[in-house]
N, C-alpha and C positions, 0 to 999 in steps of 0.2 A: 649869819655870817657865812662868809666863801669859803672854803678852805681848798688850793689849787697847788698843782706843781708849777717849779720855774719853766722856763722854755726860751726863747732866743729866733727872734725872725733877721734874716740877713735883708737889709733893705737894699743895700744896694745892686744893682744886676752884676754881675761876676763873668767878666770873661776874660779868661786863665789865660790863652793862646796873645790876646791883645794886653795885659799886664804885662807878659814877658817883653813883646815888645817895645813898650814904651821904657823898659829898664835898660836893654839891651841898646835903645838906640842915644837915650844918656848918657850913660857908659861909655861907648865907644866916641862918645865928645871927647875924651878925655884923652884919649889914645891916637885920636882921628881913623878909625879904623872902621870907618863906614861904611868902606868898600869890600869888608870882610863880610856884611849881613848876611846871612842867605835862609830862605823861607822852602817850604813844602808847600807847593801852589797849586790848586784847582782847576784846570781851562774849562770853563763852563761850555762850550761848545760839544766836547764829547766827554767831560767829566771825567778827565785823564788824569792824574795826581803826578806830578813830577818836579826835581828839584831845579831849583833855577836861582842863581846869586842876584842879589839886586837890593838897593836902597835907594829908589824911586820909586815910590809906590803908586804915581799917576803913569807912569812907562808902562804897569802893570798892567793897571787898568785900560790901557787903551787896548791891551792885549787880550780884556775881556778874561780873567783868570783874576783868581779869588785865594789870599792868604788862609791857607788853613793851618801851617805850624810855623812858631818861630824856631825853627832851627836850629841855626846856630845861639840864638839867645840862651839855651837851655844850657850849652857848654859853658858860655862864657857868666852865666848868672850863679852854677856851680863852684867856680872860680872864685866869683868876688864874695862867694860867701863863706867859703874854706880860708877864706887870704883874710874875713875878718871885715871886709871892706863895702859895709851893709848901706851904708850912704845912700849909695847907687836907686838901691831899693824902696827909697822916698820916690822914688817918681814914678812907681806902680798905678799910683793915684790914692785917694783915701775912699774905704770901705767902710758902709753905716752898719752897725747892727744893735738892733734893738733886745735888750733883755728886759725881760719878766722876771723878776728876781724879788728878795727878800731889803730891804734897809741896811741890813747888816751887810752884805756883798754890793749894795751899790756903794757904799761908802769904800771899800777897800777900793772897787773901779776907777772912781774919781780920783784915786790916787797919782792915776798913771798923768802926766804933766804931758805929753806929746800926741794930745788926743782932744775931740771937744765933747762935751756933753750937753743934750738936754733930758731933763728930767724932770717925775712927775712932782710937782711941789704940796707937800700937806700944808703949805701955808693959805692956799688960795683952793684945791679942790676938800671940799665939802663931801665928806662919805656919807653922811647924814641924808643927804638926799637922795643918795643911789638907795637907803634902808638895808645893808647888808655892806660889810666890810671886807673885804678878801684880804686873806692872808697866807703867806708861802708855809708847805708842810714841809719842814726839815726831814732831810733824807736818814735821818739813822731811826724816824717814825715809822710806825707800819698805819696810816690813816688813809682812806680811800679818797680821795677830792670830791666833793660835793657842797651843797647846801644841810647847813649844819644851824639845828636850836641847841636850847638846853637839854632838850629829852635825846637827840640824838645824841650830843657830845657824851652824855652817860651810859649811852648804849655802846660805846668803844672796849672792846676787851681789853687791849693792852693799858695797864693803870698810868705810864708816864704819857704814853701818848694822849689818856682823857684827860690828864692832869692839864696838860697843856691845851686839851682844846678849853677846856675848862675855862683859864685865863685867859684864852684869844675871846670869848664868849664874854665875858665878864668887861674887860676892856672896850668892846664892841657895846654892851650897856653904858656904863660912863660916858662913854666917846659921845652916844647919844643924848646922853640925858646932862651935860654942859652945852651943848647945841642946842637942845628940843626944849628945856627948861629953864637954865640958868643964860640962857642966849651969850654964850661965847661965842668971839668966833675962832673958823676953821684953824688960825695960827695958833691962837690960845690954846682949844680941846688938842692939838695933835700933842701936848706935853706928855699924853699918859699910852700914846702911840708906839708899840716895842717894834723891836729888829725884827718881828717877823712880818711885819706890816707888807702887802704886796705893793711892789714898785716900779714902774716903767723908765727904764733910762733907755737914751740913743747914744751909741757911742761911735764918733768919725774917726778912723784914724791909720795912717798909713802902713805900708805891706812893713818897715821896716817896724814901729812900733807894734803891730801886730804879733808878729814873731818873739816881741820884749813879752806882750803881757801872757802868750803860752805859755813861756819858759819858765816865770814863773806860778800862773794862773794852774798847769798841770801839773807841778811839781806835788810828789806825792806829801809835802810839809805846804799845803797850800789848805785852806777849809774848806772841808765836802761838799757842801756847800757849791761853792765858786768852780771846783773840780764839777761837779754835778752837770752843768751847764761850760763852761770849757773845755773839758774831753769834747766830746760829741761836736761842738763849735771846730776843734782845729782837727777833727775828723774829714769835716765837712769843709772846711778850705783846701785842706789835700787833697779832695774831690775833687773840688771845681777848678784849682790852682796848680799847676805843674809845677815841681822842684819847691818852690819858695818855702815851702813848710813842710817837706819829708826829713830833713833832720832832726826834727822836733818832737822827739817822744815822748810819754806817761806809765808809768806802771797800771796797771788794769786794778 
């Protein structure tokens, strides 16, 4: 058997400067206030950075100069989101990110209604052929990640963490020997499949539900688990994303 940490790949490309804008130019639909836009612009010619009002963005271009900051987006995105009025913020567009995770944390995932998922099915993948099972180490374990038998699972100092590799190991036998013997299939054998089983979900879902499943996903009353892999997630949007998710904090 496998035994591996969670992790989390952002599938979609992330560009923070172009999200602002497409919220910022929604938004001002509302108000008609388009004439209010204004960008920090590039002139490719001598690579001079200078500010310049404007919501044509082919006027731009003919001017040969390149969007580097939305601007004014940033004031007025701090606004709607102080005023409550998060709406707006659906039109960021939807971010994929894929988690590596436990059974037990994709299940809470799925929860979220304003999002799509795919994910990996033990109805139809067959672990039995790969010959090794992966499964997530829960975080309050002290167990190294590796390739793991019987003789190593016994070689684990800590007695709860062998305990457990113990039954990930044992489960991983069964799991086999309804497949290898008793010719179940893959939907049948996964009955004896616990919450630690390692799982692939994809999850889409926009800037405004994003910010729902931090709020509660980092809440220090969330499972370590899911915290484990959502810190570091909305670490890493504040990176790449201006404003949208600097309200949004965790206790460490």
């Amino acid at each position: 058997m496998k035994l591996i940490k969670p992790y989390y790949e952002i599938i979609t490309p992330i560009d923070g400067e172009e999200i602002l804008k497409q919220i910022e130019l929604a938004a001002r639909t509302c108000y008609k206030s388009e004439d209010k836009i204004e960008y920090d612009i590039r002139v490719l010619t001598d690579f001079q950075t200078i500010n310049r009002k404007s919501n044509n963005p082919e006027e731009l271009n003919k001017l040969n100069v390149k969007l580097v900051n939305a601007k004014s987006a940033k004031t007025l995105i701090l606004k709607l989101i102080s005023r409550g009025h998060e709406a707006m913020l659906e039109f960021g567009g939807n971010i994929t990110v894929k988690f590596i995770c436990d059974r037990g944390v994709s299940h809470e995932l799925v929860r979220h209604r304003i999002a799509s998922f795919a994910q990996e099915s033990t109805r139809y993948c067959n672990y039995n052929k790969r010959h090794d099972i992966s499964y997530i180490i829960p975080c309050w374990l002290n167990i190294e990640p590796g390739i793991y038998d019987y003789k190593k699972c016994n070689e684990i100092t800590d007695m709860h963490a062998r305990y457990w590799a113990d039954c990930m190991y044992n489960i991983e036998h069964w799991y086999n020997e309804f497949i290898s013997v008793d010719n179940w299939s893959p939907q049948q054998a996964r009955s004896v499949l616990p919450n630690s089983l390692k799982t692939e979900i994809n999850i889409s879902a926009n800037i405004r539900e994003w910010r729902h499943i931090f709020k509660l996903r980092t809440n220090k009353a969330a499972h370590p688990q899911m915290r484990e892999l959502m810190c570091p997630l909305l670490d890493n949007f504040k990176n790449q994303i201006p404003i949208l998710f600097d309200d949004i904090t965790y206790e460490k």
